[in-house]
C-alpha positions in Angstrom: -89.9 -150.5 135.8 -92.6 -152.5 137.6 -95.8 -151.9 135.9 -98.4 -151.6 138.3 -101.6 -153.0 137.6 -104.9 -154.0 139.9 -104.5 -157.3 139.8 -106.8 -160.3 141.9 -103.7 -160.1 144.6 -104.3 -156.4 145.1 -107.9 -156.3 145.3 -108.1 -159.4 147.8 -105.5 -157.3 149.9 -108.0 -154.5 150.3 -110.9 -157.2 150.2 -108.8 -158.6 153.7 -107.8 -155.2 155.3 -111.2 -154.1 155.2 -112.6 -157.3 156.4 -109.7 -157.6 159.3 -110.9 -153.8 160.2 -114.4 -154.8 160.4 -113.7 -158.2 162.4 -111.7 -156.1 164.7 -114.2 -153.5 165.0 -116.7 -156.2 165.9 -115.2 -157.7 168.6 -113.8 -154.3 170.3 -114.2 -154.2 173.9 -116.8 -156.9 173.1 -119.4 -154.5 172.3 -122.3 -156.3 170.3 -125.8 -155.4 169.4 -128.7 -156.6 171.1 -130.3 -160.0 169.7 -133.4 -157.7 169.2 -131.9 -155.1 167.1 -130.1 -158.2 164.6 -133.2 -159.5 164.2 -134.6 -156.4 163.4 -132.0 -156.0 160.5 -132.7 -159.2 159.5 -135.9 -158.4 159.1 -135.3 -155.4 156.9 -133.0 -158.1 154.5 -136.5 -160.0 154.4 -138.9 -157.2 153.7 -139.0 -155.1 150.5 -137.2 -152.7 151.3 -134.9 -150.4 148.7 -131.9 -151.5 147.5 -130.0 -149.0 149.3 -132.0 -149.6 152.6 -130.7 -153.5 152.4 -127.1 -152.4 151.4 -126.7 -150.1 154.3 -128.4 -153.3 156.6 -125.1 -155.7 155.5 -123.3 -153.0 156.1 -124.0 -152.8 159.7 -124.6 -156.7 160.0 -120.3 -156.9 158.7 -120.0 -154.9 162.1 -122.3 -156.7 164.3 -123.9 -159.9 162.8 -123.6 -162.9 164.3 -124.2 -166.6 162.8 -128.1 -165.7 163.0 -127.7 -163.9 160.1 -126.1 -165.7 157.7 -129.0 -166.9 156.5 -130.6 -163.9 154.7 -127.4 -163.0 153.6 -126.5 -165.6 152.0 -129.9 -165.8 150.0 -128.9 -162.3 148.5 -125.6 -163.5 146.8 -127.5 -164.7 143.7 -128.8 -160.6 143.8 -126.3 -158.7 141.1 -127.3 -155.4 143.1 -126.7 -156.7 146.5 -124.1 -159.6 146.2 -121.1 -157.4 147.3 -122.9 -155.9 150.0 -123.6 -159.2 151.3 -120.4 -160.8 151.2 -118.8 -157.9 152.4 -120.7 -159.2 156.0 -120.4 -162.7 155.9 -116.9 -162.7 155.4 -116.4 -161.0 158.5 -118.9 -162.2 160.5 -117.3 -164.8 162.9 -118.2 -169.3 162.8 -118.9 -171.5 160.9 -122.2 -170.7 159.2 -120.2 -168.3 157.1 -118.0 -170.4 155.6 -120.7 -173.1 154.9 -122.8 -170.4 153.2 -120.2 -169.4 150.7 -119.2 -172.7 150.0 -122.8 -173.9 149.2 -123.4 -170.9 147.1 -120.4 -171.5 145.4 -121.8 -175.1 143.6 -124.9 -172.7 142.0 -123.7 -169.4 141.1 -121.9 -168.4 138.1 -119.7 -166.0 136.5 -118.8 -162.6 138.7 -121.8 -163.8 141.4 -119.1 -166.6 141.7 -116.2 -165.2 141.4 -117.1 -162.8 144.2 -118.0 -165.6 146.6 -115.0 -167.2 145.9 -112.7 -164.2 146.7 -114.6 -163.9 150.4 -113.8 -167.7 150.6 -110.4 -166.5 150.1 -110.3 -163.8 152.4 -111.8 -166.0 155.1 -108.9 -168.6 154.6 -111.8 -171.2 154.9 -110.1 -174.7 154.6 -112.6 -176.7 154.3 -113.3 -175.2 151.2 -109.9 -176.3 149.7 -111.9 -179.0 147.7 -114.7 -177.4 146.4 -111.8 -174.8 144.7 -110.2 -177.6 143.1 -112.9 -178.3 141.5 -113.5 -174.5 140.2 -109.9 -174.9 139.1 -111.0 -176.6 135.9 -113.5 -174.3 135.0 -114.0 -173.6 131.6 -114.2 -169.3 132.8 -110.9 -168.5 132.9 -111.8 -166.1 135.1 -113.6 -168.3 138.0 -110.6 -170.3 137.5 -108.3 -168.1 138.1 -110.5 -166.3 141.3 -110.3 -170.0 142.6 -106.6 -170.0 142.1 -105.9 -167.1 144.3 -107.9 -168.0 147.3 -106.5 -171.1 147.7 -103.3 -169.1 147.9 -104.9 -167.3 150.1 -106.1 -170.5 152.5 -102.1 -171.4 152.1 -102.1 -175.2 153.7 -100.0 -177.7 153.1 -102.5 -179.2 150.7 -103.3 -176.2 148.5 -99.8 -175.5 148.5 -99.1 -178.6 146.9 -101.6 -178.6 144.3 -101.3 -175.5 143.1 -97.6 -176.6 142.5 -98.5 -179.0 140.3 -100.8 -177.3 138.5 -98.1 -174.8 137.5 -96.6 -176.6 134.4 -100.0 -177.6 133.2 -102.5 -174.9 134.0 -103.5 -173.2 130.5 -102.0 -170.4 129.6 -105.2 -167.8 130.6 -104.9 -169.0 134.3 -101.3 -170.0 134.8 -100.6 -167.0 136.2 -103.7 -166.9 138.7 -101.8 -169.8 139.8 -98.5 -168.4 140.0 -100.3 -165.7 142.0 -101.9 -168.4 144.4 -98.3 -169.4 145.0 -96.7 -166.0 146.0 -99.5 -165.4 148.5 -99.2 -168.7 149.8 -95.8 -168.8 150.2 -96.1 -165.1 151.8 -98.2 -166.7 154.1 -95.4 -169.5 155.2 -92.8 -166.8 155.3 -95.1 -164.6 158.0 -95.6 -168.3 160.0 -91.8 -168.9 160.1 -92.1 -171.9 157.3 -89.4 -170.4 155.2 -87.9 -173.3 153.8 -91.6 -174.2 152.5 -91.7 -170.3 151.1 -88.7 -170.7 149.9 -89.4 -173.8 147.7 -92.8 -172.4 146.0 -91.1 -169.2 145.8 -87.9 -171.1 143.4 -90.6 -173.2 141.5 -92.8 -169.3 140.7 -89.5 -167.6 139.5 -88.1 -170.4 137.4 -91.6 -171.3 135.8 -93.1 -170.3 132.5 -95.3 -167.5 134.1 -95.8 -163.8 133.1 -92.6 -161.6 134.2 -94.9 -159.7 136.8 -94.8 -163.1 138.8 -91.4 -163.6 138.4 -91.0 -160.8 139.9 -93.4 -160.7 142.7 -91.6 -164.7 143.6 -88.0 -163.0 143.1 -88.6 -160.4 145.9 -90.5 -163.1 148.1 -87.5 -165.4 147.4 -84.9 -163.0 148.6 -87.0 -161.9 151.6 -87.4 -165.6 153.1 -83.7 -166.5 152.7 -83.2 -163.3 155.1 -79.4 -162.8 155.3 -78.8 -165.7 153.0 -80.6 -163.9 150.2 -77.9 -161.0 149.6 -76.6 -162.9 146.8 -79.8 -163.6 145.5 -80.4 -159.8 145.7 -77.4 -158.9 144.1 -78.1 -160.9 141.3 -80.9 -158.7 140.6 -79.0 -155.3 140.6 -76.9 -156.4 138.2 -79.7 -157.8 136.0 -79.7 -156.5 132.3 -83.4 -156.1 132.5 -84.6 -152.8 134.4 -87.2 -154.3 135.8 -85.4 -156.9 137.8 -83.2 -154.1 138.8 -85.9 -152.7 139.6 -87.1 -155.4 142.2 -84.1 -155.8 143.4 -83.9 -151.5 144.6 -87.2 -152.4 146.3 -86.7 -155.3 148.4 -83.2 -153.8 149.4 -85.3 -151.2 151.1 -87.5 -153.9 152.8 -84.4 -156.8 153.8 -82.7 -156.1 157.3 -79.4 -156.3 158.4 -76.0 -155.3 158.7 -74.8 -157.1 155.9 -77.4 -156.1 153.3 -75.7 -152.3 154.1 -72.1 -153.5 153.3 -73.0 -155.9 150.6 -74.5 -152.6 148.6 -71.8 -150.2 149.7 -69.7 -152.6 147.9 -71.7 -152.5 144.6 -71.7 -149.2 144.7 -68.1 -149.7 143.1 -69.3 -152.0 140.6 -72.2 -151.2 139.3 -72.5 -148.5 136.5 -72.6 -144.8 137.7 -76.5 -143.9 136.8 -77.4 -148.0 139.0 -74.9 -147.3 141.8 -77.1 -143.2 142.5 -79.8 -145.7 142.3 -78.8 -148.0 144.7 -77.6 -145.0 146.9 -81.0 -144.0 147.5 -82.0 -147.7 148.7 -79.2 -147.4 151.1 -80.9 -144.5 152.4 -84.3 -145.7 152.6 -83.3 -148.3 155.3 -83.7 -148.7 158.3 -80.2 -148.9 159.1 -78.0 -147.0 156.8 -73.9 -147.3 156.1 -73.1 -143.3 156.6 -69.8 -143.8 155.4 -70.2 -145.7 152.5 -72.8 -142.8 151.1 -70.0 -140.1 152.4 -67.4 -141.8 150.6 -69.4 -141.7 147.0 -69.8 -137.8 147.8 -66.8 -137.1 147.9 -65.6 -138.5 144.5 -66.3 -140.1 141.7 -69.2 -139.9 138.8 -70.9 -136.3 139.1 -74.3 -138.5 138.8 -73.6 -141.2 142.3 -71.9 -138.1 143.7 -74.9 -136.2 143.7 -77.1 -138.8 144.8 -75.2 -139.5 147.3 -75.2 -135.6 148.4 -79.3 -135.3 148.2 -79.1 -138.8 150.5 -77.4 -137.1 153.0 -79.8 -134.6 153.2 -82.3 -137.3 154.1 -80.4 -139.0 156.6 -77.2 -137.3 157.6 -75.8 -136.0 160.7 -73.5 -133.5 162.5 -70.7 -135.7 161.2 -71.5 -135.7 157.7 -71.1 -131.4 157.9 -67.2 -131.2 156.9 -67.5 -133.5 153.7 -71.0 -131.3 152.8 -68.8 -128.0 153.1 -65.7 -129.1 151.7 -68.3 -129.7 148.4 -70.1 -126.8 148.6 -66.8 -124.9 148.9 -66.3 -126.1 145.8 -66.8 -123.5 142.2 -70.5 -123.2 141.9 -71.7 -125.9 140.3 -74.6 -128.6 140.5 -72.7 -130.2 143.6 -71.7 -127.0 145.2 -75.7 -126.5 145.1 -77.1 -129.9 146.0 -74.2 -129.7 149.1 -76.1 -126.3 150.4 -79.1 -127.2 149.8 -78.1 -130.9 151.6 -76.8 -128.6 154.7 -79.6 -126.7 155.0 -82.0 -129.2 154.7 -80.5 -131.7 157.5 -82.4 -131.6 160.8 -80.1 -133.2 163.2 -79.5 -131.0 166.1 -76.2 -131.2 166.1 -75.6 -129.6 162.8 -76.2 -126.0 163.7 -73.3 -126.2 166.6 -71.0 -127.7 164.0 -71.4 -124.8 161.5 -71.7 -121.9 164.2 -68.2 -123.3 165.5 -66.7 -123.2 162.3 -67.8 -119.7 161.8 -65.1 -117.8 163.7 -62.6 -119.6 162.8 -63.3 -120.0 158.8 -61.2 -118.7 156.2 -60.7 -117.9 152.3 -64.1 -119.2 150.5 -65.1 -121.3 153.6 -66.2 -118.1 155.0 -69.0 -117.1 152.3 -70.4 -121.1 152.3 -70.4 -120.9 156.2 -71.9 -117.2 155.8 -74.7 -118.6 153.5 -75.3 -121.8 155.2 -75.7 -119.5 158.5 -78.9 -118.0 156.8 -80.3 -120.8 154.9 -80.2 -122.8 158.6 -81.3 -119.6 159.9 -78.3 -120.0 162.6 -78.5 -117.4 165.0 -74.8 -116.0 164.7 -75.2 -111.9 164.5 -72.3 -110.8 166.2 -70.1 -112.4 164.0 -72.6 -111.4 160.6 -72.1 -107.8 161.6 -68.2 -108.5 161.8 -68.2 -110.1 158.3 -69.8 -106.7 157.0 -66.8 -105.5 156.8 -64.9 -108.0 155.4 -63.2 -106.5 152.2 -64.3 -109.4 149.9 -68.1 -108.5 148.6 -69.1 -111.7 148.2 -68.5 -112.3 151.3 -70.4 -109.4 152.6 -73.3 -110.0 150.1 -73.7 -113.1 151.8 -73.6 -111.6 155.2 -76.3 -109.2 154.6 -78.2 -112.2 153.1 -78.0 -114.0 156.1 -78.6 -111.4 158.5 -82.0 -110.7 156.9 -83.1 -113.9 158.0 -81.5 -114.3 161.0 -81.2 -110.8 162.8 -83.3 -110.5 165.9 -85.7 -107.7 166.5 -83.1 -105.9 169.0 -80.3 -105.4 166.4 -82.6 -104.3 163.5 -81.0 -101.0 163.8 -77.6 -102.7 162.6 -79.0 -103.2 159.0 -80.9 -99.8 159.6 -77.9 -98.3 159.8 -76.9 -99.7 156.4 -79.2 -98.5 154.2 -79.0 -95.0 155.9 -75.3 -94.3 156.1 -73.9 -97.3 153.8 -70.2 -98.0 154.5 -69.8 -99.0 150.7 -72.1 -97.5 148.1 -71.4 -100.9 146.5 -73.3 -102.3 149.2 -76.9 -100.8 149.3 -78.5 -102.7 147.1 -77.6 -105.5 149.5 -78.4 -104.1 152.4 -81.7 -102.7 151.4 -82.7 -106.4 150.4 -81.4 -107.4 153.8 -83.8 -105.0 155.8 -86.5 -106.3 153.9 -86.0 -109.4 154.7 -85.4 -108.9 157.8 -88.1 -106.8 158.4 -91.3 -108.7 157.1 -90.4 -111.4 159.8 -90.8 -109.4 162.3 -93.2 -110.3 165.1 -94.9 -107.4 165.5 -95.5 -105.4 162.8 -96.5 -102.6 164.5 -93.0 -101.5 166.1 -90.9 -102.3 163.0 -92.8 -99.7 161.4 -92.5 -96.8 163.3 -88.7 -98.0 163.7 -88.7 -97.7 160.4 -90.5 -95.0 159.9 -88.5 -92.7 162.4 -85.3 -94.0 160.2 -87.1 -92.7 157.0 -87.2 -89.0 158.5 -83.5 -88.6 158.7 -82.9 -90.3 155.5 -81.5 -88.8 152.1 -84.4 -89.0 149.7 -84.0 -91.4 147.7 -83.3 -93.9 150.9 -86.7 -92.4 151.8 -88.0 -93.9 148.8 -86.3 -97.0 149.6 -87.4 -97.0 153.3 -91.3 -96.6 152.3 -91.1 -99.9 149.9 -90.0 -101.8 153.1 -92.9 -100.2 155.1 -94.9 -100.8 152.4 -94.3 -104.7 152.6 -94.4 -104.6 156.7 -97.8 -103.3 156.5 -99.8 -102.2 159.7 -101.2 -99.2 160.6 -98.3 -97.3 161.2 -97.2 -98.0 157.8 -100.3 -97.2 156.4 -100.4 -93.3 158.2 -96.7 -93.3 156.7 -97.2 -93.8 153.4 -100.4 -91.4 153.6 -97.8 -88.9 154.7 -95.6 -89.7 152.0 -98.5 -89.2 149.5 -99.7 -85.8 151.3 -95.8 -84.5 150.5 -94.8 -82.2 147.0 -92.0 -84.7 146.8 -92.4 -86.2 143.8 -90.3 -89.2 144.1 -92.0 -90.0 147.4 -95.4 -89.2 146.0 -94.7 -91.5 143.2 -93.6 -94.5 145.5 -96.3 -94.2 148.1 -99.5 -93.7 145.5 -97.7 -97.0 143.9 -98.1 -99.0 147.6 -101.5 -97.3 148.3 -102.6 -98.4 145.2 -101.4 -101.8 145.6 -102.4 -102.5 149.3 -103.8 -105.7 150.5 -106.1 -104.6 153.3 -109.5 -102.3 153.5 -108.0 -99.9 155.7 -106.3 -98.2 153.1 -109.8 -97.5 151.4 -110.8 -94.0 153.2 -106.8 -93.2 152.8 -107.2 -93.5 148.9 -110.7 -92.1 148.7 -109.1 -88.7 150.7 -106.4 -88.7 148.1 -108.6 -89.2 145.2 -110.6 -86.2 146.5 -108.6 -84.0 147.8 -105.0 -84.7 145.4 -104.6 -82.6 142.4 -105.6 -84.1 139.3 -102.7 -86.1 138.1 -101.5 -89.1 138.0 -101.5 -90.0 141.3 -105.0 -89.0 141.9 -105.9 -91.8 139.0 -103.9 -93.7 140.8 -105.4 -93.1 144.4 -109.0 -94.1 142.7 -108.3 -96.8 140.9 -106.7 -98.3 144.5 -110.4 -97.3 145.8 -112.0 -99.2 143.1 -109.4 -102.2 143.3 -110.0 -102.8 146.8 -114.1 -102.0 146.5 -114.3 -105.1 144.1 -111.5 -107.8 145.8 -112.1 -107.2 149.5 -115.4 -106.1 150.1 -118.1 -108.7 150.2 -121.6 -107.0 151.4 -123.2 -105.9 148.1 -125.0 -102.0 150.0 -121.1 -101.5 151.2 -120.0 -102.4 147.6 -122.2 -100.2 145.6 -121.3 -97.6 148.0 -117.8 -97.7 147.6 -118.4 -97.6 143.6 -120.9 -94.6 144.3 -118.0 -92.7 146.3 -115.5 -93.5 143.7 -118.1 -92.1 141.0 -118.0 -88.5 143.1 -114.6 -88.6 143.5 -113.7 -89.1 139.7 -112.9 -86.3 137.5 -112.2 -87.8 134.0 -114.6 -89.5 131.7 -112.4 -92.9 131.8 -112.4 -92.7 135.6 -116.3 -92.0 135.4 -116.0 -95.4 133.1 -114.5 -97.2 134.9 -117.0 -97.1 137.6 -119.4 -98.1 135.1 -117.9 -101.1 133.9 -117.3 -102.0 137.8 -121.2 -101.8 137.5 -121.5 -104.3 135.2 -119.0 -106.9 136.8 -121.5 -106.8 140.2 -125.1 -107.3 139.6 -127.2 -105.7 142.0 -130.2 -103.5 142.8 -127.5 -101.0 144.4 -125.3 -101.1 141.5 -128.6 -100.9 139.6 -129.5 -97.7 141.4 -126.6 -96.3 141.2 -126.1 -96.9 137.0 -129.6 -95.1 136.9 -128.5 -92.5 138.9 -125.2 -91.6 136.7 -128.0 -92.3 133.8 -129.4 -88.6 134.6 -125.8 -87.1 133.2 -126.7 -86.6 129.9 -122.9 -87.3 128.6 -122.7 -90.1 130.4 -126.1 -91.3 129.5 -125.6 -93.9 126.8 -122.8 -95.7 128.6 -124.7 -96.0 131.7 -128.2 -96.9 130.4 -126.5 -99.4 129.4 -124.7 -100.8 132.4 -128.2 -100.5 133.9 -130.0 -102.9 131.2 -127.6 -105.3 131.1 -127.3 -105.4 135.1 -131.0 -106.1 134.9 -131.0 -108.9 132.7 -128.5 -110.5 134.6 -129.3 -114.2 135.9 -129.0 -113.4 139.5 -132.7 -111.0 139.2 -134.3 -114.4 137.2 -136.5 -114.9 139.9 -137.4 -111.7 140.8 -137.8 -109.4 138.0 -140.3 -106.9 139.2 -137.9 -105.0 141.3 -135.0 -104.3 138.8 -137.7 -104.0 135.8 -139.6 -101.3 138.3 -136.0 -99.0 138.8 -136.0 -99.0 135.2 -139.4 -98.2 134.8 -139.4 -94.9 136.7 -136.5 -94.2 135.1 -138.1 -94.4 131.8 -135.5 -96.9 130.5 -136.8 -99.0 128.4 -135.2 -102.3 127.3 -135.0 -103.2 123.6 -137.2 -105.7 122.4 
């Protein structure tokens, strides 16, 4: 694997796209700013302004400075705080000046101050200053040397070009591969003017040399890409590399080099290369721009299970309507990883064509076919209910399980009824389960809430009980009002199955209507469990949905009333606790005044007070205490 690292190449990159944004910004519709406002920036860089103020200036002067203010710019590049800040201007603002000012600045600055200027020399591709970096070649910092190395890369002439190439062999060891560096960018530079054969040549010398292997590399891929067609071989020299990381290099710039030929040269490694290299190289294939559909079909349908499956989860990024027979001949197959990966593939492909080819099959499928087509139907989302509904009575259950599967997430609001009809008068007993999944499904997608509901809900009143039960779990997960009144129904009944199922969904509701519903029943219901029930609901949806702290403290107040055991009574009191207040504080006072709940509750009340929330104003909770003669413990 490539390691990736921030090298000098890397940051200049950034250095130049930020520069070429800034340049570009400048110059849009030739909108400038007024001589008078420059030179009242400049002025700013003169005064004594903060830091900050004088960063912020360079920053506007990299958008619209012009030549006139080189000058205080240049004088801040010896300034540790401001150096970047500065350079980040001049090398975008446009001329001459610019490039005179970093040059001269380069003969008296050391260490990062001058490494710094010589990166924006670099990224300004000054070549005049080609000379000057020579020089700062044979620096004794390894590191200005090196900094020098890359920018004259980065100027990429003939004559930089060349003497970086000889310095190659005989650079020392710390800065040899600055050099080599130099080199890739310069001969990047060629290849984007149409100089291959030049890129080509420094590219050879960088790949052959005695360099670290990230160079090699970086000249390999370069070296491939400026031979164009020519470099196939080149390219599969590298995929059959020993070492991974050459392998490596060679998966990338197959993504990256164009062309026919590039497609059929890798289809035809596909055969040679070992099965875990060839899923790799399968992926490439599908990364480009043009892809060989039939050289990736071909490895799905035989072969290793490992290229076969990469070749299946390829298709899934780039196949078509044609590539639907092969997927379903797989996922026909016994369940197993394939059988999977082709479903998944299938359901996953967004041509437009791929939904006609699977709804034609449909009618006409047979044996196993009909179950993958069946599933596929749903996981596509197909709509194809007339011929669902006909598979629901197919006498193979599988086949049916799948139907019902599908119809959940396909039937339309129209022909709910059909899996209505399901659950309420199943066909096969064997089938209820599935068909009670189904109408779930099918039913929480509906578009308006409201009318599957009472659809629902009128279903439920002709039902056996214990589809009743099973009815009121779906309405449950519809939600609405409607379903809301039905389940209060439900609760209201003697039924105890039904009273079971619906204090279970009260309590569990995600919305605040369902509060007064749950306070009613924790009032009015016998004392049992589904009275606890009802008020714990209260309490649950008291402390997640309700925000307003009066409204809160209320709700706890009302749940207080409404409880009839001592752990219901404490439960309210610990709610107490969990939301500081001076309506929660009231309210612990208040349940203070029960002498068997006195302890517990004079409790709450202290440690509500001391909370962190009343730091800065303690008068008002330590006065509720006060004329309830609670006295804190020193």
């Amino acid at each position: 694997m490539i390691q990736k690292r921030r090298s000098l190449f890397s940051v200049l990159l950034r250095s130049t796209l930020l520069t070429a944004t800034l340049v570009s910004t400048q110059t849009a519709f030739g909108q400038k700013l007024s001589p008078d406002k420059e030179r009242e920036l400049i002025a700013v860089l003169r005064s004594n302004a903060a830091d900050n103020e004088k960063a912020m200036t360079c920053k506007k002067l990299a958008v619209d400075g012009s030549g006139e203010a080189v000058q205080e710019l240049a004088s801040l590049l010896k300034d540790e705080k401001l150096a970047s800040w500065a350079r980040i201007a001049l090398e975008a603002i446009p001329g001459k000046a610019a490039d005179e000012a970093l040059v001269k600045a380069s003969y008296s600055l050391q260490g990062k101050l001058l490494i710094g200027v010589i990166n924006s020399i670099g990224v300004r591709r000054d070549a005049n200053a080609v000379d000057s970096l020579k020089i700062r070649l044979l620096d004794k910092d390894s590191d200005v040397a090196s900094a020098a190395a890359v920018a004259l890369g980065r100027i990429g002439n003939s004559n930089s070009a060349l003497f970086l190439t000889e310095l190659l062999g005989t650079a020392p060891a710390k800065v040899r591969s600055a050099v080599a560096e130099g080199l890739v960018v310069c001969a990047a530079g060629f290849h984007s003017e149409g100089k291959n054969a030049d890129a080509i040549k420094i590219y050879d010398n960088v790949r052959t040399a005695d360099v670290p292997k990230q160079r090699v590399l970086e000249a390999t891929r370069g070296a491939i890409l400026a031979r164009n067609l020519d470099g196939i071989p080149l390219l599969l020299e590298q995929l059959r590399a020993p070492e991974k990381a050459m392998f490596q290099i060679g998966l990338s710039t197959a993504r990256e080099l164009k062309g026919r030929e590039v497609d059929q040269a890798l289809a035809a490694e596909l055969d040679k290369a070992a099965p875990e290299r060839a899923a790799l190289i399968i992926y490439a294939m599908a990364d480009r721009s043009t892809v060989d559909m039939p050289a990736i079909l071909k490895a799905a349908k035989a072969g290793q299970p490992v290229v076969r499956l990469a070749a299946i989860n390829a298709l899934g990024m780039v196949g078509n309507a044609s590539c639907v027979p092969v997927l379903l001949d797989i996922a026909g197959e016994s369940e197993s990883e394939l059988s999977k990966a082709a479903k998944s593939t299938l359901a996953e492909m967004t041509d437009a064509g791929v939904n006609k080819a699977i709804a034609e099959r449909l009618p006409k499928a047979e044996g196993k076919m009909v179950a993958t087509l069946i599933e596929i139907v749903g996981l596509r989302r197909i709509e194809a209910t007339q011929e669902l509904i006909k598979a629901l009575s197919n006498p193979d259950k599988g086949v049916r399980g799948a139907a019902f599967m599908a119809l959940g997430n396909t039937v339309p609001p129209s022909q709910l009824n059909v899996l209505i009809e399901q659950v309420v008068s199943p066909k096969r007993a064997e089938d209820l389960e599935a068909a009670i999944l189904s109408l779930k499904t099918a039913a929480i997608r509906m578009p308006n809430q409201e009318d599957c509901a009472s659809i629902l809900s009128g279903a439920s009143n002709a039902a056996t009980a214990s589809t009743k039960v099973a009815l009121l779990e779906i309405i449950g997960a519809v939600g609405g009002k409607k379903a809301l009144q039905t389940i209060e129904q439900a609760a209201k009944t003697d039924d105890a199955q039904l009273k079971d199922v619906s204090s279970k969904l009260l309590g569990e509701w995600m919305t605040i209507d369902a509060a007064p519903v749950l306070l009613n029943l924790a009032k009015t219901g016998p004392a049992d469990k589904y009275q606890v029930r009802a008020l714990k609901g209260y309490i649950r949806i008291a402390r997640q949905f309700v925000k307003n702290e009066s409204e809160k403290a209320a709700m706890f107040s009302n749940a207080f009333d409404a409880a009839r055991q001592s752990a219901e009574q404490q439960l309210v009191i610990d709610n107490l606790k969990a939301f500081p207040s001076i309506e929660t504080l009231k309210l612990a006072v208040r349940i203070a005044e029960k002498e068997e709940l006195k302890k517990e509750a004079t409790q709450a009340a202290i440690a509500i007070s001391e909370d962190k929330k009343f730091a800065g104003k303690p008068e008002e909770a330590r006065d509720i205490l006060a004329k309830a003669g609670i006295v804190k413990p020193k």
